[in-house]
C-alpha positions as CSV (number, residue, x, y, z in Angstrom):
1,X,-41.2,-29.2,-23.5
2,X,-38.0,-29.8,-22.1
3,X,-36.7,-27.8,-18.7
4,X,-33.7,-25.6,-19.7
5,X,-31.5,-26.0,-16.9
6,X,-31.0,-23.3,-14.6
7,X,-28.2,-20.6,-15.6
8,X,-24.9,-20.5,-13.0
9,X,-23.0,-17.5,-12.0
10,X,-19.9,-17.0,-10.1
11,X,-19.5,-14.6,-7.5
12,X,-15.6,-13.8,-6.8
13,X,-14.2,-12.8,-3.5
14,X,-10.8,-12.8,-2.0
15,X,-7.8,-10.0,-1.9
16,X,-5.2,-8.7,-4.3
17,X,-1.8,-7.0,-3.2
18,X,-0.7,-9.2,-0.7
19,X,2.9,-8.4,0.9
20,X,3.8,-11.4,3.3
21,X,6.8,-11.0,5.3
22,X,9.2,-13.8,5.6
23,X,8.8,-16.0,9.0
24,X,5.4,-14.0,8.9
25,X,3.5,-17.2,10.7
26,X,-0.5,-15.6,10.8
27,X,-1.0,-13.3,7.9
28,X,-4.9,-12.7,7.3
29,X,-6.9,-12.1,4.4
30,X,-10.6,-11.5,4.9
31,X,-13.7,-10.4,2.2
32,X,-17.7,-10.4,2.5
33,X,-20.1,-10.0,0.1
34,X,-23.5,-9.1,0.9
35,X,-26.4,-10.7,-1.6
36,X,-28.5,-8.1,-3.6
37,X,-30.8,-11.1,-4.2
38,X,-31.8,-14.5,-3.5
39,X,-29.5,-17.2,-4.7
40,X,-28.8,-20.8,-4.4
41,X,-25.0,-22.1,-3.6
42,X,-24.6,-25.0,-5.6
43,X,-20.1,-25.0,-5.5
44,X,-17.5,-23.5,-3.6
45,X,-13.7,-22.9,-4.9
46,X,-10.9,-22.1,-2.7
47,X,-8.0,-21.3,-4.2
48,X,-4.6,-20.3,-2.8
49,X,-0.8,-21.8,-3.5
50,X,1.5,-23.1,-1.3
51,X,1.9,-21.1,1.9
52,X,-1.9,-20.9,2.9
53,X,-2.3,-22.7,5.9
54,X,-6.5,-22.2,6.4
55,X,-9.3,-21.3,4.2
56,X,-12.5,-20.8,5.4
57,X,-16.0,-19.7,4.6
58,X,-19.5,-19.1,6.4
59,X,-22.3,-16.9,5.2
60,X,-24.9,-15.0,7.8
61,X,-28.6,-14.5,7.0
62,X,-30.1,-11.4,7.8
63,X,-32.0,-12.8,10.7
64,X,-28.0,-13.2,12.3
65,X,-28.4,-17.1,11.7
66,X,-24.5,-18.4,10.6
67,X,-24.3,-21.3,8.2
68,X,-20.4,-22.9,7.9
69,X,-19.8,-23.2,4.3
70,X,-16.6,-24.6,4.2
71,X,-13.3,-25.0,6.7
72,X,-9.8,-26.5,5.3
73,X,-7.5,-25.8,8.5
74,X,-5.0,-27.6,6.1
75,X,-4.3,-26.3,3.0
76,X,-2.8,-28.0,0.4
77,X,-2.3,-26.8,-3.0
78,X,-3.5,-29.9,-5.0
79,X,-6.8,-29.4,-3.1
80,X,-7.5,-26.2,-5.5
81,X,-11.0,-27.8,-7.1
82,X,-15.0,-27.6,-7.2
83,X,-16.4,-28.4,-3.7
84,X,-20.2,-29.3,-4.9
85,X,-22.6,-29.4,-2.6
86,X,-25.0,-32.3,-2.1
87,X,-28.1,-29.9,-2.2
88,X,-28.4,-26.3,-3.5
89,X,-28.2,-24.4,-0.5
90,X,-30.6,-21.4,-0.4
91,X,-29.7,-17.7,0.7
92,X,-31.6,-15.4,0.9
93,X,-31.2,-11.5,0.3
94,X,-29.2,-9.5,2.5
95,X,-26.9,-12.2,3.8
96,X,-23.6,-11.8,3.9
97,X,-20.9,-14.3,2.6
98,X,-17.4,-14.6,4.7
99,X,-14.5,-15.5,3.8
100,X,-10.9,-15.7,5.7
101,X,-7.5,-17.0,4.4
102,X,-4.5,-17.5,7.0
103,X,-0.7,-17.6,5.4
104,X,2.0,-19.3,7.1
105,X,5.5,-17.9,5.8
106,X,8.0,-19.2,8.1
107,X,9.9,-22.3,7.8
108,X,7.2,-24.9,7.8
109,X,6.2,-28.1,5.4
110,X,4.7,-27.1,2.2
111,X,7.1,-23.2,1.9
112,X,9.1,-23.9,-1.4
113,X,11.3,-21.1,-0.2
114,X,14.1,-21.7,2.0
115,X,14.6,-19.5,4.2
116,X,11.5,-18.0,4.0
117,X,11.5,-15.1,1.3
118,X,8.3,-12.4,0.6
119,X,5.9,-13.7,-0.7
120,X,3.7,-11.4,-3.2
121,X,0.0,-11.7,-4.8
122,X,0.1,-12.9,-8.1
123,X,-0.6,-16.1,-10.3
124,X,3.1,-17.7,-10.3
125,X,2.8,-20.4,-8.0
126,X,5.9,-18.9,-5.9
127,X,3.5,-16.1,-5.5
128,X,0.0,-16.2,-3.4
129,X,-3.7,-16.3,-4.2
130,X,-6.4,-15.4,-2.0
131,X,-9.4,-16.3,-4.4
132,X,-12.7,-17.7,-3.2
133,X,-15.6,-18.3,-5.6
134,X,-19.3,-19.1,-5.3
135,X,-20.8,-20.9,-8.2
136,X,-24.9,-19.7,-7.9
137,X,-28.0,-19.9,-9.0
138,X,-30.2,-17.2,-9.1
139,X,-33.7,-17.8,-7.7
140,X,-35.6,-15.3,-9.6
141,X,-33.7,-14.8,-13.8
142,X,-34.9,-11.2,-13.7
143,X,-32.4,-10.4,-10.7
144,X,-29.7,-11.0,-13.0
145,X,-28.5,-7.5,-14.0
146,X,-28.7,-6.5,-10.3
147,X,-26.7,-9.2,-9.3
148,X,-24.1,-8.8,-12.3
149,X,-24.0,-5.4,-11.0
150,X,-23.2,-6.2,-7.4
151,X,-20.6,-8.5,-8.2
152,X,-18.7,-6.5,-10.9
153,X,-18.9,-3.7,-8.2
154,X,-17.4,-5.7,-5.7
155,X,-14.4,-7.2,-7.9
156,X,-13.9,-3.4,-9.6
157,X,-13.4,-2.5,-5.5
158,X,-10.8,-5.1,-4.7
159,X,-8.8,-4.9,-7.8
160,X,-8.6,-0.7,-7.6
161,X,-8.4,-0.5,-3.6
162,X,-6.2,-2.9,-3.0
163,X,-3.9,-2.9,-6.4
164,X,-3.1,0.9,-5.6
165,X,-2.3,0.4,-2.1
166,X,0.5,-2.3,-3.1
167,X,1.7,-0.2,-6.0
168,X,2.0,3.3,-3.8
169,X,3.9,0.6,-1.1
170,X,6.2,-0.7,-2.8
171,X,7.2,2.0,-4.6
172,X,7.3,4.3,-1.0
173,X,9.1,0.7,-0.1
174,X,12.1,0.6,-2.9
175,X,12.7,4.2,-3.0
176,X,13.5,4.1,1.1
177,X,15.7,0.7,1.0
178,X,19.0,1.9,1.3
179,X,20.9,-1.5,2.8
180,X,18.8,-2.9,-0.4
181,X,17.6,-6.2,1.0
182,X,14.5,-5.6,0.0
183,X,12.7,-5.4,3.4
184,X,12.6,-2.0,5.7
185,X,15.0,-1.7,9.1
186,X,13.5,0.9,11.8
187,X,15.6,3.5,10.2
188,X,14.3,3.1,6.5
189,X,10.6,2.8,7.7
190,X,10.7,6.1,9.5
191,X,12.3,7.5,6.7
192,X,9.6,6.5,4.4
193,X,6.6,7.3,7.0
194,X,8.2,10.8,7.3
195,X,8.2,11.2,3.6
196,X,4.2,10.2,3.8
197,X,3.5,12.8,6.2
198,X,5.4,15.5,4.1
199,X,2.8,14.4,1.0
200,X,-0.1,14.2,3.7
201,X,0.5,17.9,4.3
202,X,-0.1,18.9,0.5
203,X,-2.9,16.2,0.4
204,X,-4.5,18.6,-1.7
205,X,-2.3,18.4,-4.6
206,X,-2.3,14.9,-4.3
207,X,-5.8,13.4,-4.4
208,X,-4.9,10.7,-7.1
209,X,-2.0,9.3,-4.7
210,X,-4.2,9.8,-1.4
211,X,-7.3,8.4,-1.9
212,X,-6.9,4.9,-1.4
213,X,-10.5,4.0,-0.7
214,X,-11.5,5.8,-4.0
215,X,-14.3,8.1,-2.1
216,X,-13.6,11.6,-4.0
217,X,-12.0,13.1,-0.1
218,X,-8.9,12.6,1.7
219,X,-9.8,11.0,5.1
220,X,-7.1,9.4,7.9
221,X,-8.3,6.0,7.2
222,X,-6.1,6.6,3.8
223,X,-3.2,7.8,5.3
224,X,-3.1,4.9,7.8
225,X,-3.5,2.0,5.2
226,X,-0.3,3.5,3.2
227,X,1.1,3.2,6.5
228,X,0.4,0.3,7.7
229,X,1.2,-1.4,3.9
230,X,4.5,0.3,4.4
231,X,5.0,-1.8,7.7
232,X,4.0,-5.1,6.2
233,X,7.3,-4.4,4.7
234,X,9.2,-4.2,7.6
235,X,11.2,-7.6,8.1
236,X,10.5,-10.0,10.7
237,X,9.2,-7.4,13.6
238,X,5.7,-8.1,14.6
239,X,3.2,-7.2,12.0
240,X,-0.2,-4.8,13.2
């Protein structure tokens, strides 16, 4: 009999609706993952475009022992590829996988745009990726529907969280730039903050719009992340 050789899966982290400011110098993008069952890393694949400055990713075990997976501190786009590694590396259940993207948008080497200009996600190489896949193996076949479950979970909660928060932003974000240069003065941020806190106080009516973290109740957490999206539109002043 011959071996059949051992089926590979991907799992897919990273970030969608990305707003980076012009001369924005540190803008960070982080996701985990948490294993439902034992696999085996065989590649890694970054992937970002031109303004990404660091990529990096580790994973902890549950016993709270870290294990570096991989550390570009600088990016280049041409280095978008498979990074195999020499040996399967075993994880087991319950660790968690990191990983952290840094974004340079001022005037540096390697931003097309000059001056700098904002910089949103998408698959146009003027726009930005934050995309990190783990090409596994799975060390038991039977786990596979739990993992597919897990992982389809955990893209499904990227794409909706953080797709709605960019859309409800910029359109919060258009409708408040009166000077229309795209980018929010003091003035025009106000404005569009007060505007959320006049929908925050019939939050009731408004579940659809609110609930940002898709949990079925209105919470502050959501009405601080429209705010804070709203303020990653807000020029060149210092981002939270």
């Amino acid at each position: 009999d011959v071996d059949q050789p051992t089926p590979l899966a991907l799992i897919w982290m990273g970030a969608k609706g990305m707003v980076i400011p012009p001369g924005h110098d540190n803008y960070l993008v982080r996701d985990q993952f948490s294993l439902p069952v034992d696999v085996e890393v065989v590649a890694l694949i970054p992937h970002a475009h031109f303004i990404c400055r660091d990529v990096r990713a580790w994973s902890v075990k549950p016993d709270g022992t870290e294990i570096p997976l991989i550390w570009i501190d600088d990016w280049d786009f041409n280095w978008q590829s498979f990074y195999t590694l020499k040996s399967p590396l075993r994880l087991p259940k319950g660790s968690t996988i990191h990983c952290e993207f840094v974004f340079d948008n001022s005037l540096r080497a390697g931003n097309p745009q000059n001056p700098p200009q904002r910089v949103l996600s998408g698959s146009r190489s003027r726009d930005e990726m934050a995309s990190f896949y783990l090409q596994v193996a799975l060390a038991n076949e039977n786990d596979s529907s739990l993992f597919d479950e897990a992982v389809h979970g955990h893209m499904l909660k990227i794409s909706r969280d953080k797709e709605r928060l960019e859309l409800w932003s910029r359109w919060l974000v258009e409708s408040h730039d009166r000077d229309g240069d795209f980018l929010l003065n003091e003035l025009e941020e106000k404005a569009a903050n007060a505007f959320v806190d006049q929908l925050w106080a019939q939050r009731h009516e408004y579940l659809e719009v609110f609930d940002l973290d898709q949990d079925g109740a209105l919470g502050v957490n959501d009405e601080a992340e429209l705010k804070a999206a709203i303020r990653a539109w807000s020029g060149s002043r210092e981002q939270p």
